[in-house]
C-alpha positions in Angstrom: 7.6 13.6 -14.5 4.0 14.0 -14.8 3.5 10.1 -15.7 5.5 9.7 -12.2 3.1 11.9 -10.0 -0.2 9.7 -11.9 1.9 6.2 -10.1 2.2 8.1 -7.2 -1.4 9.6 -6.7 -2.5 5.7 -7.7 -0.5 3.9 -4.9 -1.4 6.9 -2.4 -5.4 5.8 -3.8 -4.8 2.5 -3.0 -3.5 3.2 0.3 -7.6 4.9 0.7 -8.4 0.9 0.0 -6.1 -0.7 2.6 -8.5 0.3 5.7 -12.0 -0.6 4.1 -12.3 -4.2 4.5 -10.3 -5.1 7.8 -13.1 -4.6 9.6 -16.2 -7.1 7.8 -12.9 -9.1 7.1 -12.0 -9.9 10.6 -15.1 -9.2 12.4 -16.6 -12.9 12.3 -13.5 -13.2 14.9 -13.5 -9.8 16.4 -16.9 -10.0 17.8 -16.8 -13.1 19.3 -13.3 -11.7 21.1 -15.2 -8.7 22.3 -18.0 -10.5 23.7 -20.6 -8.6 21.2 -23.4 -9.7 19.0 -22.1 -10.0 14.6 -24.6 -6.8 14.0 -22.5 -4.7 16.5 -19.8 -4.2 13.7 -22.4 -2.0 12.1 -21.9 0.7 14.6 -18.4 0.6 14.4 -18.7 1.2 10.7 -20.7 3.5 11.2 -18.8 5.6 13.6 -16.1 5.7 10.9 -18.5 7.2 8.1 -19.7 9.5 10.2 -16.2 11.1 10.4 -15.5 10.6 6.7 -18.4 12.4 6.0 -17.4 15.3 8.2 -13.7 15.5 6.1 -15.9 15.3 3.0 -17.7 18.4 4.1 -14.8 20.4 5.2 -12.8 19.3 2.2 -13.8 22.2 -0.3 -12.3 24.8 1.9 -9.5 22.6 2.7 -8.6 22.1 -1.2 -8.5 26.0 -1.1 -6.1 26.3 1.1 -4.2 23.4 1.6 -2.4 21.6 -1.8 -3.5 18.3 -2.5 -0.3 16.9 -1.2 0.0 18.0 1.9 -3.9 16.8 2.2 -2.6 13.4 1.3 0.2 13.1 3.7 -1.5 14.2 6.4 -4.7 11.5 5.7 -2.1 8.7 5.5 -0.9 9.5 8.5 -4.5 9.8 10.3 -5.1 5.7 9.1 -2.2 4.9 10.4 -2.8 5.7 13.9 -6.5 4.4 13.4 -4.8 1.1 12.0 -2.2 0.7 14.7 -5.3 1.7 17.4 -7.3 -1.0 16.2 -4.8 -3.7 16.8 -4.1 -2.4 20.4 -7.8 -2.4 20.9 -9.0 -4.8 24.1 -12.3 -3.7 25.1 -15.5 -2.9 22.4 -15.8 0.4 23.1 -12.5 1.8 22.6 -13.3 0.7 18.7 -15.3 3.9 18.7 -12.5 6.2 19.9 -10.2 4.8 17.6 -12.7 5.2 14.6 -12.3 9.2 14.7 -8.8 9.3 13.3 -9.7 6.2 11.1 -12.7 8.3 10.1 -11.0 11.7 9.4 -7.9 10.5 7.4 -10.6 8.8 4.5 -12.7 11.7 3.7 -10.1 14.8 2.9 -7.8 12.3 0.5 -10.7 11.0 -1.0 -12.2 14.0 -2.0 -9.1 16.0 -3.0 -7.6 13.1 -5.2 -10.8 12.7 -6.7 -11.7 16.4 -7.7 -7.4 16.5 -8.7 -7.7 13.7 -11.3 -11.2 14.9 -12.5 -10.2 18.3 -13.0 -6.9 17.4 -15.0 -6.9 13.8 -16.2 -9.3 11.6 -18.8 -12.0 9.4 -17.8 -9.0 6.5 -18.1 -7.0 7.8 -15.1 -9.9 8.5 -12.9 -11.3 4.7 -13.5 -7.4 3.2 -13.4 -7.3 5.3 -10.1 -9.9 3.7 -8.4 -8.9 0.3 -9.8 -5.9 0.9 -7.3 -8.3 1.3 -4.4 -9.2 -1.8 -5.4 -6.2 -3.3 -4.9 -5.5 -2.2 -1.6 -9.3 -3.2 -0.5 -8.1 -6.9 -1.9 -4.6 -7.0 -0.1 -6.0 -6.2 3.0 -8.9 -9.3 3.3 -5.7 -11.5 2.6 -3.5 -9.6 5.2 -6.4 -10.6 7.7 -7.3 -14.0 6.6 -3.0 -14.9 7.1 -3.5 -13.2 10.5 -6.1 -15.1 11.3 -4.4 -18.1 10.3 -0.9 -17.6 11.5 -1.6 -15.1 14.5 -4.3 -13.1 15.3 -6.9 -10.2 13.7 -4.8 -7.8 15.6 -1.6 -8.1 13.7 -4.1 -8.3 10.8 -4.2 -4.5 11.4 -0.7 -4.2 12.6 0.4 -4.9 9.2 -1.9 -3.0 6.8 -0.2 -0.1 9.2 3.0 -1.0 8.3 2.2 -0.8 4.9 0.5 2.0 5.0 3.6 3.7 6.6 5.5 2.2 3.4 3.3 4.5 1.2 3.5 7.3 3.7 7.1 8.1 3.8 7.0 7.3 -0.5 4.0 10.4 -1.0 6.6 12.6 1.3 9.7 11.5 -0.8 7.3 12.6 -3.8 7.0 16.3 -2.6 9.3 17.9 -5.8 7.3 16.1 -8.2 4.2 18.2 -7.4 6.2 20.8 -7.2 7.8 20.3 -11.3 4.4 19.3 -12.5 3.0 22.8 -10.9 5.8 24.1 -13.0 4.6 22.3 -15.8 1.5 24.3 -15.9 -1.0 21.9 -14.3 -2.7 24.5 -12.2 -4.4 22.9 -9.4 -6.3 25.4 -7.2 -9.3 27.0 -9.4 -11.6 29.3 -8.0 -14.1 27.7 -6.4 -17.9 27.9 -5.7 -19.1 27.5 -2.1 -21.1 23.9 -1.4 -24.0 26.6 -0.8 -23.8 27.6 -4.2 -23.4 24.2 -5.5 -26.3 22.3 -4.4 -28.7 25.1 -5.7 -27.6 23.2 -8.9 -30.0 21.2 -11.4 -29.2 17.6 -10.9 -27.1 18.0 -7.7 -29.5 16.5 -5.1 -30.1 13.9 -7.6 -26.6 12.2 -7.9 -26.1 13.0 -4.2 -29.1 10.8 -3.4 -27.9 8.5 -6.2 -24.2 8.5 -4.4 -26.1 7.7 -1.3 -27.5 4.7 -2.5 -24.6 3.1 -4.2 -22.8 3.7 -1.6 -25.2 1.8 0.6 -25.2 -1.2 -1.8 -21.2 -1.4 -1.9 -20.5 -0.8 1.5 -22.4 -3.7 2.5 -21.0 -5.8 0.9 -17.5 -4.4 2.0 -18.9 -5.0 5.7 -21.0 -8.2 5.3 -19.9 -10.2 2.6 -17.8 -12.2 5.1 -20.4 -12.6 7.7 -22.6 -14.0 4.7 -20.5 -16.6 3.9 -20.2 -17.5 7.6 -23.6 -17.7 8.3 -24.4 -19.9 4.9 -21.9 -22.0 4.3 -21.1 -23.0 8.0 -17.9 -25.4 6.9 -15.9 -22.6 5.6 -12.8 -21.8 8.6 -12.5 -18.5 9.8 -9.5 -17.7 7.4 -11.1 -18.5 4.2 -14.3 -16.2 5.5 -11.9 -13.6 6.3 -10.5 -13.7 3.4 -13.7 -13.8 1.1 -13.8 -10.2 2.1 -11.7 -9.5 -1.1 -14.4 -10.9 -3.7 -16.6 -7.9 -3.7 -13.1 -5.8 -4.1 -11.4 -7.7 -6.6 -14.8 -7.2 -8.8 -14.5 -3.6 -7.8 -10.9 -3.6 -9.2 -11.6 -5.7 -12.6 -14.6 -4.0 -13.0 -12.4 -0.4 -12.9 -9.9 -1.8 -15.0 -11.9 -2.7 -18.0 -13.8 0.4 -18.0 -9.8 2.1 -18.0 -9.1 0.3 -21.3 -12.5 1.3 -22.8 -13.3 4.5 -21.4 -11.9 6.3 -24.6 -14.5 4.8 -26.2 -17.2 4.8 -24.5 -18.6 7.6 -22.4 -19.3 7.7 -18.4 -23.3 7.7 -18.5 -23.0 3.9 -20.5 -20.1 3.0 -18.5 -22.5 3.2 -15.5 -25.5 1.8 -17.6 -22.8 -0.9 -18.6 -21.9 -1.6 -14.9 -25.6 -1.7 -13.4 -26.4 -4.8 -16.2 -23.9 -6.8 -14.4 -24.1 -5.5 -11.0 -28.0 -6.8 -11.8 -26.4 -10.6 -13.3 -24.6 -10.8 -10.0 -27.5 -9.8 -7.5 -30.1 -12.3 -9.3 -27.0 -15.5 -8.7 -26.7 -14.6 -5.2 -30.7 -15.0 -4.6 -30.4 -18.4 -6.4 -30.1 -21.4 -4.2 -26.5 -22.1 -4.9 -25.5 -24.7 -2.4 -21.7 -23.8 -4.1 -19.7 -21.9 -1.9 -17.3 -21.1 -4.9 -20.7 -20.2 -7.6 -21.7 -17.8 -4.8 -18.3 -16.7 -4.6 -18.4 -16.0 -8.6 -21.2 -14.0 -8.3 -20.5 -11.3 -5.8 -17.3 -10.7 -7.9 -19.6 -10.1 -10.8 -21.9 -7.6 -8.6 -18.2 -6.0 -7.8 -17.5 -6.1 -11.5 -20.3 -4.5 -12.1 -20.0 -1.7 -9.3 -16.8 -0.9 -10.1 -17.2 1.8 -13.1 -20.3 3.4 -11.3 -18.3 5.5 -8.7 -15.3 6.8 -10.7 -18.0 7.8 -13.9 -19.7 10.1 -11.4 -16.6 11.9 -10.2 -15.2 12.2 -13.5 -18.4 14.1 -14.6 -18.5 16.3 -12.3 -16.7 18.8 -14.2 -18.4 18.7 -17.1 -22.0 18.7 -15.7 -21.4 21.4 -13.3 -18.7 23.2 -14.7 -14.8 22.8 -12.8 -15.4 25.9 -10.3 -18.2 23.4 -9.0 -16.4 20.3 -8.7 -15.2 20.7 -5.5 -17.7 21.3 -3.6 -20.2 18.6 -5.7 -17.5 16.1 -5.0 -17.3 16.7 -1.3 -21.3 17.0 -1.2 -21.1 13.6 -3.1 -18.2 12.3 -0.9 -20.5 13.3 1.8 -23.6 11.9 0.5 -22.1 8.4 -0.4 -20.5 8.3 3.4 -24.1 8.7 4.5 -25.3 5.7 2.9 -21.7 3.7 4.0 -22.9 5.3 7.8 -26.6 4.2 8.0 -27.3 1.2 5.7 -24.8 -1.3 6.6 -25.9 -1.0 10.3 -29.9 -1.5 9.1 -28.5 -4.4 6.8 -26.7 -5.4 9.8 -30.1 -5.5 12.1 -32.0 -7.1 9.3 -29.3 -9.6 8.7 -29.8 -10.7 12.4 -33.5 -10.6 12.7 -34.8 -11.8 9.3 -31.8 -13.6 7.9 -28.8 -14.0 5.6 -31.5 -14.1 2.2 -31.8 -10.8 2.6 -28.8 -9.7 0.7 -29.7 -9.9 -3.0 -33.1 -7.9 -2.2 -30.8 -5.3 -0.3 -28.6 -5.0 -2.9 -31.4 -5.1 -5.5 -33.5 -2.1 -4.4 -30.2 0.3 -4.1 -29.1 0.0 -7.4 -32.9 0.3 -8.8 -33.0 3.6 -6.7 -29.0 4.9 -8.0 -29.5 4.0 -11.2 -33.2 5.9 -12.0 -31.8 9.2 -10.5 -29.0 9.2 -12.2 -31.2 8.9 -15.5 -33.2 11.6 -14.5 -30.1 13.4 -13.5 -29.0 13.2 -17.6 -32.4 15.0 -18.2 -32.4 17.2 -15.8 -29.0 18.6 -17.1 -29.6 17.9 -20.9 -32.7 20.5 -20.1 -30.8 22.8 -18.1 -28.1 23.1 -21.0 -30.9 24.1 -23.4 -32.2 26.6 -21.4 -28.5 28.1 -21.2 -27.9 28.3 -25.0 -31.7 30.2 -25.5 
């Protein structure tokens, strides 16, 4: 039974995924139908982070008194009326209304899943869990780019709901086996520290800023990668851009997936170390004058690839650097963190983009992962210290 809850907990992670790249996927086409400028998608984005990051704040308390489950049922159901309000959507503005529930639903699941799986599960599950977000990041591009072909970006969004509904009613069919698995002595509520407490400790404003900038780096890509190719390779259709929204999530997911099969073996600091070599391969092919749609292509999967064990490695240590009546609240201050970068820094990228140009992407990506990966160095010191000063 408890191999059954892990499949479930992975689709109902993958259903996190579904949502993230609708909107760089079909905005090349949504903002001409809106009558806005390409950089006005940033703001949208935005709007949705900020509400994630307000669920990632609250989501301590809520793991206290709310079980995982129900947290995940209600979330699913919160992207599902953002979903079905984005395809109903006529007028810009009403993006931004819509973008609240959209919003709201990401930031609970993600933090209550995440601090579930690190608190009870190896380093394997956590990296095979956010392999399956993914997947659902990679469906959805397609979902979009056959919208765009066959209909239009709002059915695009009208079915991502529907599948999203699919995984709904499954999580509420999958009520008993949280219940036998609570039986089965996997305790999930442990006392738990406030996030005051929490980010008076060593290290913890260093991996949030670190969180912040990864999440800026991968969240741009999840928004822009699209309008990139539109803008560079002018010859590409509308589908095919649409549907190159998946590259940077297909990296994510093979990048996840090998660092599942290794992660036995090799621990989460050189995982990451590991992850920011190639991230680095990727970013230096995308600065080089690749007339090759398809090379260019390559190489933003590599910089997903690379990306893809960073995020899960820093959840999964949670526990162990801050101890498991911390991990709650570090993982919703991290949750929060990373959402800030996903708020701010694809809108700047966005204005940059539009005023300096398209080149600007590699140097973008470039500078974030120099800044995520040196405090999360420091971070290893910082704690290495703080555990010698404990055992005195």
């Amino acid at each position: 039974m408890a191999a059954l809850l892990v499949s479930v907990i992975y689709l109902a992670f993958m259903s996190l995924g579904l949502p993230d790249s609708l909107l760089g996927s079909g905005w090349p086409s949504m903002h001409i139908v809106f009558d806005v400028p390409e950089s006005y998608a940033g703001y949208v984005s935005m709007t949705i982070a900020l509400m994630t990051i307000i669920s990632s704040l609250l989501s301590p308390s809520i793991i206290k008194k709310i079980k995982t489950e129900y947290i995940v049922i209600s979330s699913i159901a919160l992207t599902v009326a953002g979903l079905l309000g984005f395809s109903f959507a006529t007028k810009y503005w009403m993006l931004f209304l819509i973008a609240v529930p959209y919003g709201l639903g990401a930031g609970s699941i993600d933090a209550a899943l995440n601090h579930y799986v690190a608190n009870h599960y190896s380093s394997k599950v956590m990296n095979f869990l956010h392999c399956f977000y993914g997947l659902g990041a990679i469906v959805s591009p397609v979902i979009m780019g056959l919208a765009l072909k066959y209909a239009h970006w709002n059915q695009g969004y009208q079915w991502t709901a529907y599948i999203q509904i699919f995984i709904l009613i499954v999580c509420v069919f999958s009520l008993p086996l949280w219940k036998i698995n609570q039986k089965e002595g996997i305790e999930e509520h442990i006392e738990s520290k406030s996030i005051k407490d929490a980010i008076k400790m060593p290290a913890v404003l260093l991996t949030l800023v670190a969180f912040f900038a990864y999440c800026a780096g991968e969240v741009t890509c999840f928004l822009w990668v699209p309008t990139y190719f539109d803008n560079r390779y002018v010859e590409l259709s509308k589908d095919v851009v649409a549907a190159f929204g998946a590259l940077i999530f297909g990296g994510l997911m093979i990048g996840r997936l090998i660092a599942g099969f290794i992660s036995d073996k090799v621990s989460d600091k050189n995982l990451i170390r590991a992850g920011a070599i190639v991230e680095l391969i990727g970013i230096i092919l995308i600065a080089l004058p690749i007339n090759s749609y398809i090379l260019t292509a390559i190489a933003f999967v590599i910089v997903g690839t690379g990306m893809g064990p960073i995020y899960p490695a820093i959840q999964h240590m949670a526990p162990t650097n801050f101890g498991k009546e911390y991990s709650a609240p570090v993982i919703g201050l991290q949750m929060a963190s990373a959402y800030i970068g996903a708020t701010f820094m694809p809108t700047v990228f966005g204005l940059l983009f539009e005023n300096i140009g398209f080149w600007i992407m590699p140097i973008y990506l470039g500078f974030f992962l120099t800044i995520n990966i040196s405090l999360l160095e420091i971070s290893y010191k910082v704690n290495k210290l703080k555990t010698k000063e404990d055992t005195i």
